[in-house]
N, C-alpha and C positions, 0 to 999 in steps of 0.2 A: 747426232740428231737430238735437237731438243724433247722433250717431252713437255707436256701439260699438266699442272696438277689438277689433278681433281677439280673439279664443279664443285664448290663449296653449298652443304644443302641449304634449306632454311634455316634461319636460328631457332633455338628452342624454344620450343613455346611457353610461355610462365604460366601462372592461371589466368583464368579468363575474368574479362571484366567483373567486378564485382562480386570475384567469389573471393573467401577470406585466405589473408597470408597467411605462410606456418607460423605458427605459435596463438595464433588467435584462439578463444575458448571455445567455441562452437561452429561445428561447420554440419553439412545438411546428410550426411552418409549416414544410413540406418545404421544401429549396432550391426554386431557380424556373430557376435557368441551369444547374444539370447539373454545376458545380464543385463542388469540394470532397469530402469523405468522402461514401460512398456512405449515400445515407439507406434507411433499412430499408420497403421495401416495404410496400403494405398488406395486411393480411393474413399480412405473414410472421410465423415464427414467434418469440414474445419470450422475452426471456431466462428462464432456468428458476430461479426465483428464491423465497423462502420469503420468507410473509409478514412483515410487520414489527410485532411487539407490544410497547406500552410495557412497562416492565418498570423497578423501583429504581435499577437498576447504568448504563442507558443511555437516553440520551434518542432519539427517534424518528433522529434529525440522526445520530446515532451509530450504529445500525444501520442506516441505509442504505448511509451510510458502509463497514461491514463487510460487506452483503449486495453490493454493487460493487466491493470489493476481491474476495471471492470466486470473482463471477462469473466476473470477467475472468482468475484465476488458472486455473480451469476452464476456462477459452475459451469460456463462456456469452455472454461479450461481447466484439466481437471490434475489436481498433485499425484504426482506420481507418473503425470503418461508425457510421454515423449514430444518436442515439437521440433519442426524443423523453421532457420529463420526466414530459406524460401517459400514455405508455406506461409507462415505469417505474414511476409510482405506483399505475398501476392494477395491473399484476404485484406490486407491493409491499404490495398492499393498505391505503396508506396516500394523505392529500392532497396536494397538489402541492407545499405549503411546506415538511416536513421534508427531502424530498427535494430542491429547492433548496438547500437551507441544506447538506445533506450531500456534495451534488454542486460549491458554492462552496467548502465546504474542502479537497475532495479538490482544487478546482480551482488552492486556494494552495499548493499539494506541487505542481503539475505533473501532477499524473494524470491531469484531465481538462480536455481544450478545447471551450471553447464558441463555436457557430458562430449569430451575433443572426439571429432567423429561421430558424433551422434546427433547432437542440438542443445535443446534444454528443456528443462523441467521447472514447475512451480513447486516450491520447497512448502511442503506440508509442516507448519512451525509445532513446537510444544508447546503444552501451557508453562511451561518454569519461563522458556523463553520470551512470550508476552510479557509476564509477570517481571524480567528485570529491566525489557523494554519502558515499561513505564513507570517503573522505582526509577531510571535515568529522567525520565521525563517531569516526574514531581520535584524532582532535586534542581531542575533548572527552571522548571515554572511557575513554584511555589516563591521565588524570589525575584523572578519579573514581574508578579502578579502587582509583587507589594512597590518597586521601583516601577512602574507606570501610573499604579495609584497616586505615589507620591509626587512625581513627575515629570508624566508627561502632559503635550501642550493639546490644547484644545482641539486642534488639527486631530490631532492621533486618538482622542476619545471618543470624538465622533465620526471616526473611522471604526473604530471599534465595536459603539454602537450602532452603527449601520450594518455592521457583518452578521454581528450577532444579532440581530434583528434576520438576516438573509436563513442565517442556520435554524432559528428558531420554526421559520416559515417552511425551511424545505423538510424538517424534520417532522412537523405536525400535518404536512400533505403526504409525508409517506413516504419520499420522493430520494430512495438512496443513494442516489449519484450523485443528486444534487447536495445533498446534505452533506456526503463525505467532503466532497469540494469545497463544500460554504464550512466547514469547520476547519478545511485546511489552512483555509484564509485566514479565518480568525486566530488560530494560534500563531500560525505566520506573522499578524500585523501586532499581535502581542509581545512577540519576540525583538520583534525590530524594532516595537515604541521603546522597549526595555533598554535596548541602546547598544547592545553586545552582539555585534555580526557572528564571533564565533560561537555563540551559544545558540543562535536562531540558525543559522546551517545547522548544529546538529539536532537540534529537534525538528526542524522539519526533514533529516534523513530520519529518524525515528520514528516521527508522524508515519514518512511514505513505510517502515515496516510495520505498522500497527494497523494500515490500513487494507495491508493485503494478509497481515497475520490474521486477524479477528476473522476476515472475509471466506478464506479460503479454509479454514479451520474448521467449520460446520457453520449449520443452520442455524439463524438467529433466536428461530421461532419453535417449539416444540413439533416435532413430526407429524405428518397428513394424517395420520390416525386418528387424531384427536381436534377438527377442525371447529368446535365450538367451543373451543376454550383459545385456539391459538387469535381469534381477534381480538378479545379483549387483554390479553398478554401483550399482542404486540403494541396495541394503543398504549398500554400503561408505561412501555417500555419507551416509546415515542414520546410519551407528556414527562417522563422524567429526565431524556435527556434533553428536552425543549428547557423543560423547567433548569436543570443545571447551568447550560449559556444563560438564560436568563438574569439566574443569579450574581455567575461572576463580571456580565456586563455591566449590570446594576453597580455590582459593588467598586468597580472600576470608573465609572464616571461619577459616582461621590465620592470618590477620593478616599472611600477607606481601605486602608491596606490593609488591617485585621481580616474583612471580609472576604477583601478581593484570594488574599491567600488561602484563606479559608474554601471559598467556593471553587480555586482552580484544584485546590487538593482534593475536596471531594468531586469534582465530575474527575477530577484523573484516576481515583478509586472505584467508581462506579464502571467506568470506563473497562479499566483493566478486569473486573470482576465481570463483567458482561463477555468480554473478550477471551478471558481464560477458560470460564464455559463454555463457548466454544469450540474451542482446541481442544478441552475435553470430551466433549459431543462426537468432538471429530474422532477421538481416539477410542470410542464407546458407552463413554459414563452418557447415562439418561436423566432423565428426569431430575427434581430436587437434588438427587447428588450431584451433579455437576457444578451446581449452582453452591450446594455450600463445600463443595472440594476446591471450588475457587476461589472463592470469599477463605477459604484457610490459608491456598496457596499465596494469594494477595497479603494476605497478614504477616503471615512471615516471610515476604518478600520484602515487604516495605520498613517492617521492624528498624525502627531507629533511625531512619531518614525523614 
């Protein structure tokens, strides 16, 4: 008598749509021992965040990208606390995978860490670490400054002047999002008049960590305590970096290279010195010392570059 084998059961099941393979860096499982960045409770409240619509100019990966630099400039998200990428995308109104892909590139700048079974976190930078972020940045724009001066074609100066004309406007309305973006452009269209693709990919990965280091580091403005000195601080702080694009655009479509290098070196020092304050602030320095423990750190970052 023959026998039957077996009813073979179902196959195994793999993951489920859209959740990540092994070895991927972040997947949505709470910690289980209690270390690490605080993960965000159930139920608490998610980040406040606008949806994500494909659109010509950026791809899905790219706007998350920008909706997470945002947030955390806002303090919608906070260094140190936990997230999940299902949370995010469901806030983002988009699938899991853009938001991977936009959270892997933020994660190749250093902006964000991924914790395997857990999610990820926005990496709270140091001030040493802005400070050699933008000693790289002077060393590569200090001498595009003066090869676009020299020449580039009319096309690309008043390309230039048009941007900078953009940054100057969103920076004296106040207007931070728009500013960050209008000054990404500008160094962006700088880089690429310059001629060297590899050099303009890496400062624009530099740019995107200088724009969530400064961001996420602390408050721009001195603390609510003191709220009749913080407007006219922050105006002064707005007309000076208005006035900086000014400068190097100017000096960029007269074709002087002495100036033009000159003026990208100082907004890149002004820059870094605002920024490593910051990250100081963040770390507890208050007031005036922060500002000249920056202005120190800056000096002898840049020493000799």
């Amino acid at each position: 008598m023959t026998t039957r084998p077996p009813a073979a059961g179902p196959p195994a099941a793999g993951p489920p749509a859209g959740e990540p393979a092994v070895g991927e860096p972040a997947v949505d499982d709470p910690p289980a021992d209690g270390s690490g960045p605080v993960p965000v409770p159930p139920g608490s409240t998610s980040p406040a965040l606008p949806a994500v619509v494909a659109t010509t100019g950026r791809s899905l990966a790219e706007q998350v990208m920008v909706a997470v630099r945002r947030a955390a400039r806002a303090g919608e998200m906070e260094p140190g606390r936990l997230y999940s990428v299902q949370q995010l995308a469901s806030v983002l109104q988009v699938s899991r995978s853009p938001v991977r892909e936009g959270l892997l590139r933020l994660g190749e700048a250093g902006l964000v860490r991924f914790h395997r079974n857990r999610g990820f976190e926005i990496v709270r930078p140091g001030p040493c670490e802005v400070a050699e972020i933008l000693v790289v940045r002077t060393a590569l724009e200090v001498p595009a400054a003066r090869r676009v001066a020299r020449l580039a074609g009319a096309h690309d100066l008043e390309g230039l002047r048009r941007q900078g004309h953009a940054v100057a406007c969103a920076v004296r309305a106040g207007d931070a999002d728009a500013a960050v973006e209008a000054d990404q452009r500008l160094h962006r269209l700088l880089m690429r008049a310059a001629g060297n693709q590899q050099a303009a990919r890496l400062v624009e990965q530099l740019w995107t960590a200088t724009s969530i280091l400064g961001a996420v580091a602390g408050p721009a403005a001195p603390p609510a305590a003191a709220p009749t000195a913080e407007p006219d601080a922050a105006a002064a702080e707005r007309d000076g970096l208005a006035a900086e694009h000014d400068a190097l655009v100017a000096a960029l479509v007269a074709r002087d290279e002495e100036a033009a290098a000159l003026a990208v070196r100082a907004h890149l020092a002004a820059t870094a010195c605002r920024l490593v304050a910051r990250a100081l602030r963040g770390e507890g320095l208050v007031g005036t010392r922060a500002e000249q423990r920056a202005e120190e750190l800056w000096n002898t970052a840049v020493r000799g570059w």
